[in-house]
N, C-alpha and C positions, 0 to 999 in steps of 0.2 A: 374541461376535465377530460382528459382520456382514459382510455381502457386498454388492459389488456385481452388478447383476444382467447378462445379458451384450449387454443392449444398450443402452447406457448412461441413467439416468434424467435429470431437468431442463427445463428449457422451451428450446422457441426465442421468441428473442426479435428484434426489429426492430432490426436492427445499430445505426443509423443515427450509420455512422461520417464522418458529414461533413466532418469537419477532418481527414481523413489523410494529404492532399493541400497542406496549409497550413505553410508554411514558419514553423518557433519566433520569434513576433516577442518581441526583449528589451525586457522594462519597466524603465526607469530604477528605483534606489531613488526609492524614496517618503522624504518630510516625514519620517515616524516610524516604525519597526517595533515591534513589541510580544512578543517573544521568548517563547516559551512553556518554562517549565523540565521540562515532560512535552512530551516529542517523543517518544517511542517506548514500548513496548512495556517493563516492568520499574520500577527504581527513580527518580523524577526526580532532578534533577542542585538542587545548592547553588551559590547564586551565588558568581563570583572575584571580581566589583566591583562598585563602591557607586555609591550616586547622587553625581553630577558627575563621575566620572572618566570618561576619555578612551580611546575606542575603534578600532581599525583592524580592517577586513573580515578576515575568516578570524582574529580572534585570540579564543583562549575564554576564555569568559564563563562557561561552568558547568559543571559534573563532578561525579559519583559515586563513591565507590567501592566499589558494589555491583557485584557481578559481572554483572546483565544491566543496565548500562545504558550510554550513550555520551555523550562531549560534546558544550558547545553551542558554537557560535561565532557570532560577528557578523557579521550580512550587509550591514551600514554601516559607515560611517565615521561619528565623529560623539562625542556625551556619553549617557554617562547620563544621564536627566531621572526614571526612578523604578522601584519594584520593588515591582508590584502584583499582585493577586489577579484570576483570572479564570473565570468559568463555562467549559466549554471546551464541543467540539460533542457529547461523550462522556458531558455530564451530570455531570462533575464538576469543583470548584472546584481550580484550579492557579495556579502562582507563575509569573507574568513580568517580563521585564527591558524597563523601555522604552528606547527609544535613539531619540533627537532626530538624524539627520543632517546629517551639516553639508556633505553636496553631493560629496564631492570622492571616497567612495568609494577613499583612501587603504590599501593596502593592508597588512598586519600585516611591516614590516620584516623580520621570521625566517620569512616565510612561504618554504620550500625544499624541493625533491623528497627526500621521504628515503630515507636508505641502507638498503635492504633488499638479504640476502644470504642470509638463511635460512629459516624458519619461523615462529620465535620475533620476527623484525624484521616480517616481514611481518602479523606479526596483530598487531602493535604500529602500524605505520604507518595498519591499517585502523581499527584504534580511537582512533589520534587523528587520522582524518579525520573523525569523528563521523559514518560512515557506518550507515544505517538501511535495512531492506526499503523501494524508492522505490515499489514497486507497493500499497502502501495497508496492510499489515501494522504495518511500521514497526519488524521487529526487529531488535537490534543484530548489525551483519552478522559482525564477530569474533568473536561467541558462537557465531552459527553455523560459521564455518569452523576453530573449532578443534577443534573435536566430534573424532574417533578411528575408525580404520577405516570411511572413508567410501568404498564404490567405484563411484558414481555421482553425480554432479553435473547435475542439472536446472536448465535456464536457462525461465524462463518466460512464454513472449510469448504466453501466451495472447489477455489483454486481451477476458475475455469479458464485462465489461459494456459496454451499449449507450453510445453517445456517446463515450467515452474513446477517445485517438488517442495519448497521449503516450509508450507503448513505441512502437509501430510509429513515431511521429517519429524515435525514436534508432535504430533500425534505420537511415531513411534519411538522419540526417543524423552518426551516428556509427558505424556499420557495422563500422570495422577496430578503434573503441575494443573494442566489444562481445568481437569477435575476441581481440584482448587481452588484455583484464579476463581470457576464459574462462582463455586458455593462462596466464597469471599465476596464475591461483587453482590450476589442477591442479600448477604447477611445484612451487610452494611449499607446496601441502596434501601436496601424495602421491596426489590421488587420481586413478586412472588413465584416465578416461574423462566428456566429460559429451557430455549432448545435449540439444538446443535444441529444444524442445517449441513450435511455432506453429498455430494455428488456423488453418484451411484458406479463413477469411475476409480472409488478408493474402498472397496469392500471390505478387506484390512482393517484401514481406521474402520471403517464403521462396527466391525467386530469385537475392535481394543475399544472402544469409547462407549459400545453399549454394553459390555461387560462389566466395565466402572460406575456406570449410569443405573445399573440394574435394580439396585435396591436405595435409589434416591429418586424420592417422590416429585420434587423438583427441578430436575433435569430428565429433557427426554431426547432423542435422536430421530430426525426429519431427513428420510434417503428422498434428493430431487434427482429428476433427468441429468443428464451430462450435454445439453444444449447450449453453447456459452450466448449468452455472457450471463449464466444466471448465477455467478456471482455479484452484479451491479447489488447493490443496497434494495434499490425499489423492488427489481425479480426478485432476490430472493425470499426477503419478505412475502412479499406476494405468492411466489411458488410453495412456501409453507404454510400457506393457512393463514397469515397475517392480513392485514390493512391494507387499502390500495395505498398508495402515497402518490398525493396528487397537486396539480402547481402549486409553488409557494409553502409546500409543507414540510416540514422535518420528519421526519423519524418520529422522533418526542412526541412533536404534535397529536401522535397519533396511538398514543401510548407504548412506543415498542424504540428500542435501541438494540446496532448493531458491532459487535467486537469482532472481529478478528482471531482466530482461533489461536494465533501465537501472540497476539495482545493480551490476551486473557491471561494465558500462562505465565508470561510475563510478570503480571502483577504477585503471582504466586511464590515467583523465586523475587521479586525486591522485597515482598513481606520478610522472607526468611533470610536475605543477607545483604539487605541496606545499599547493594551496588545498580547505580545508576545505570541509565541505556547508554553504553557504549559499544556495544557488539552488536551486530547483528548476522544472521543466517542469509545468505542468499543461493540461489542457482546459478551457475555457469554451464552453457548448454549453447547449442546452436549444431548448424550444417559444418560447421567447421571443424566440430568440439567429437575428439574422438570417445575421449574418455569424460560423458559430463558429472558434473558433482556436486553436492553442496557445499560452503563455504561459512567456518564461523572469522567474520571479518571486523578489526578495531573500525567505529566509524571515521573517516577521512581518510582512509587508504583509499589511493586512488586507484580506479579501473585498470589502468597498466600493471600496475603492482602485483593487484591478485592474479591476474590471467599471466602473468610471469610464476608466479605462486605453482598455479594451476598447470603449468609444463604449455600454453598457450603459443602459439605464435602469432603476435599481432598484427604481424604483417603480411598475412594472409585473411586479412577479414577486412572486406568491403563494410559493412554498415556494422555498429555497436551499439546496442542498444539498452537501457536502463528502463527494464520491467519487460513486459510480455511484449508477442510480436503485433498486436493486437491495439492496447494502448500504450507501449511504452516510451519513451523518448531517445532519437538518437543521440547519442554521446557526441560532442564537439573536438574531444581529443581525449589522450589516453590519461592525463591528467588530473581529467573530471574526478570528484572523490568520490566515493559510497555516501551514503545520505543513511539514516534514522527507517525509511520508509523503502529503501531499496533493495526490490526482495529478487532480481535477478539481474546479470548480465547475458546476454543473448547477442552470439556471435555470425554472423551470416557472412557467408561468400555469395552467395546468391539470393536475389529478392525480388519480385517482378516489376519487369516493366513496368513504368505510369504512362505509356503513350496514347496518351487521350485520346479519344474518337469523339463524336456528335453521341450524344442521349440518344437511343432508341424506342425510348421508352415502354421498355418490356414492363415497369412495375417492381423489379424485382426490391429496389432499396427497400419500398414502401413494404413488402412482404415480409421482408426479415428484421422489420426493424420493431426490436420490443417495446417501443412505446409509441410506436404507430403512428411516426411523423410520415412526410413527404421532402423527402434529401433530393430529390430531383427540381421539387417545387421552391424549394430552399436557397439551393444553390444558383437559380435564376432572379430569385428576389434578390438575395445577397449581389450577384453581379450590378443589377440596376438600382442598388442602394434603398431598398424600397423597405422601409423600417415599418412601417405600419400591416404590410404582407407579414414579411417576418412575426410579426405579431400575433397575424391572424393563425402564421401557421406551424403555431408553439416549439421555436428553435429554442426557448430557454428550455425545455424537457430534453433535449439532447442529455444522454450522459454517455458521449462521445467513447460507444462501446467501438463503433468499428467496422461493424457488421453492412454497414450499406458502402461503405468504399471494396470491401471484401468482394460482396455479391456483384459488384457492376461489371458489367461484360465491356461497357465501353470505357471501362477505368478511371473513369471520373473521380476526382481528390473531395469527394459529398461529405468523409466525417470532416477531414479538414476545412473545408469549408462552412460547416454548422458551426465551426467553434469561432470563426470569423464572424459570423455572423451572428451570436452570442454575444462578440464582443463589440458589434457596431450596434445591435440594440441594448446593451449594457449603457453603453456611453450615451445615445441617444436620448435613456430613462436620465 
């Protein structure tokens, strides 16, 4: 079991939340989107239609029927023109749909708020709104809220890596949905309380939201430090007053679930108009990005698209990245499309050096690391394959914030390596 220790680990980092202040500009669809059939987190989804047939926005396109996964739908109007194979930004090869638009963004005729009246409708509603964690997880949000004896609900606005603005966007431009979304999900789960977890770097929201919250007995507002990564699940639980969450446990397990502060909202506006997740918000920001901003974007437009959108010049940016500068992935070409779960683009000319040096062994990973592994100790097991060390010295607690490749002086690749080594005792089991 580990602990955290009691003043909490992590780095600070240089917020530099530029765009918080920047009203969501809507990107028309694009020419063509490129649908990814892995949007989330479990089983991908099998196409419902073929090349040349005929598409309406919010109508779905592809489904599961594994138990953790969710549908897709079309965020065009338009044809099918093909069903190809994709590198993704995750390293591995997936199936998409393309879709030719034909402009007119024609909505799906059955598209209608539906009737929910108990428990069992409402986790039916949220599963065919093909609703996902918005804040970069990407897990299917009905899986999570059917879970059993849950008596705390965390909303999560942390938003602790640097440049990202697109929670705190929906704070101030959908404020009462969030409201909403909350009192919805407690009506219909059962469960009797949640509270809204903010980083003491958004004072603002915290304003609008405990204004709303004021005379609901139900909802209440939790200001944490602005330490990252205390957005991860386990911190921020933990940094409010919750459960520790410890090997092997879930969330659930422990009586408590966590949303996403624009997942929540989310659910708010599919109750009241029947349209699927096809859109989503993200940030465009970076050292490059003169003017950064947020983005309401069809999903499968690809990265090149929007940052053309955005007055961008792509060929002035060395690395691109999908999500924070922290955990996000770099993009393999301009190509790549927007995903479900893709809440920024993060454009860099400059990133540091990785010229590794010898371990000095200052200690420093072990210090900042909030669940209180040894990435030093790790990364030498890992080199000599040593599965039963790894074991001993809990690489599966990794939640691959970052924070110990950040802090190393001799720039050792330690989160990258934890997650190697993750996957060589994964396979091992």
């Amino acid at each position: 079991m580990f602990n955290f220790s009691e003043r909490m680990r992590g780095v600070h980092l240089d917020h530099r939340k530029r765009s918080r202040m920047n009203q969501t500009v809507f990107m028309p669809s694009p020419a063509t989107v490129e649908i990814s059939l892995s949007q989330h987190i479990g089983a991908p989804c099998e196409p419902l239609v073929a090349v040349g047939d005929s598409v309406f926005v919010g109508q779905k396109i592809a489904d599961s029927s594994a138990f953790i996964s969710a549908p897709i739908h079309s965020s065009v109007s338009g044809r099918v023109s093909g069903i190809t194979e994709r590198l993704g930004a995750n390293g591995r090869m997936t199936r998409a749909i393309v879709i030719e638009s034909d402009g007119l963004d024609t909505p799906d005729p059955s598209i209608a708020p539906p009737k929910v009246n108990d428990q069992a409708s409402f986790l039916e509603a949220v599963r065919n709104s093909g609703l996902v964690g918005l804040g970069g997880a990407g897990f299917p949000t009905h899986v999570k809220l059917a879970a059993k004896n849950i008596n705390t609900l965390y909303i999560n606005l942390a938003e602790c890596e640097p440049y990202i603005t697109t929670d705190n966007r929906e704070v101030f431009e959908f404020a009462t949905d969030i409201i909403d979304g909350i009192r919805t999900v407690l009506k219909y789960t059962g469960i009797p309380k949640a509270v809204i977890v903010i980083e003491r770097n958004k004072p603002i929201a915290a304003q609008i939201l405990s204004e709303l919250c004021a005379d609901i007995e139900t909802v209440s507002i939790k200001v944490i430090g602005s330490r990252y990564p205390k957005g991860a699940e386990k911190v921020l639980v933990y940094e409010a007053g919750g459960p520790l969450i410890g090997r092997g446990k879930l969330p659930a397990d422990l009586g408590v679930i966590i949303l996403n502060v624009s997942t929540v909202s989310y659910i708010a506006k599919y109750l009241r108009t029947g349209m699927p997740l096809v859109r989503r918000r993200l940030t465009v920001d970076g050292d490059k990005i003169k003017n950064p901003g947020n983005f309401s974007v069809a999903v499968g437009t690809s990265a090149g698209a929007l940052l053309d959108f955005a007055g961008i010049d792509s060929s002035q940016i060395n690395m691109l990245l999908a999500g924070g500068v922290m955990m996000g992935s770099c993009l393999i070409d301009l190509d790549t499309p927007i995903l479900k779960n893709t809440n920024a683009l993060i454009c860099l000319e400059r990133y540091a050096s990785r010229n590794k040096t010898p371990c000095i062994k200052c200690g420093r990973c072990i210090r900042v690391c909030p669940i209180k592994l040894m990435p030093a100790a790790i990364e030498k097991a890992y080199d000599r394959g040593d599965v039963q060390e790894l074991k001993a010295l809990d690489v599966d607690l990794c939640i691959n914030c970052g924070c110990c490749s950040y802090s190393c002086p001799a720039k050792r690749d330690l989160s990258h390596k934890n997650q190697l080594a993750k996957e060589l005792l994964k396979n091992a089991k």
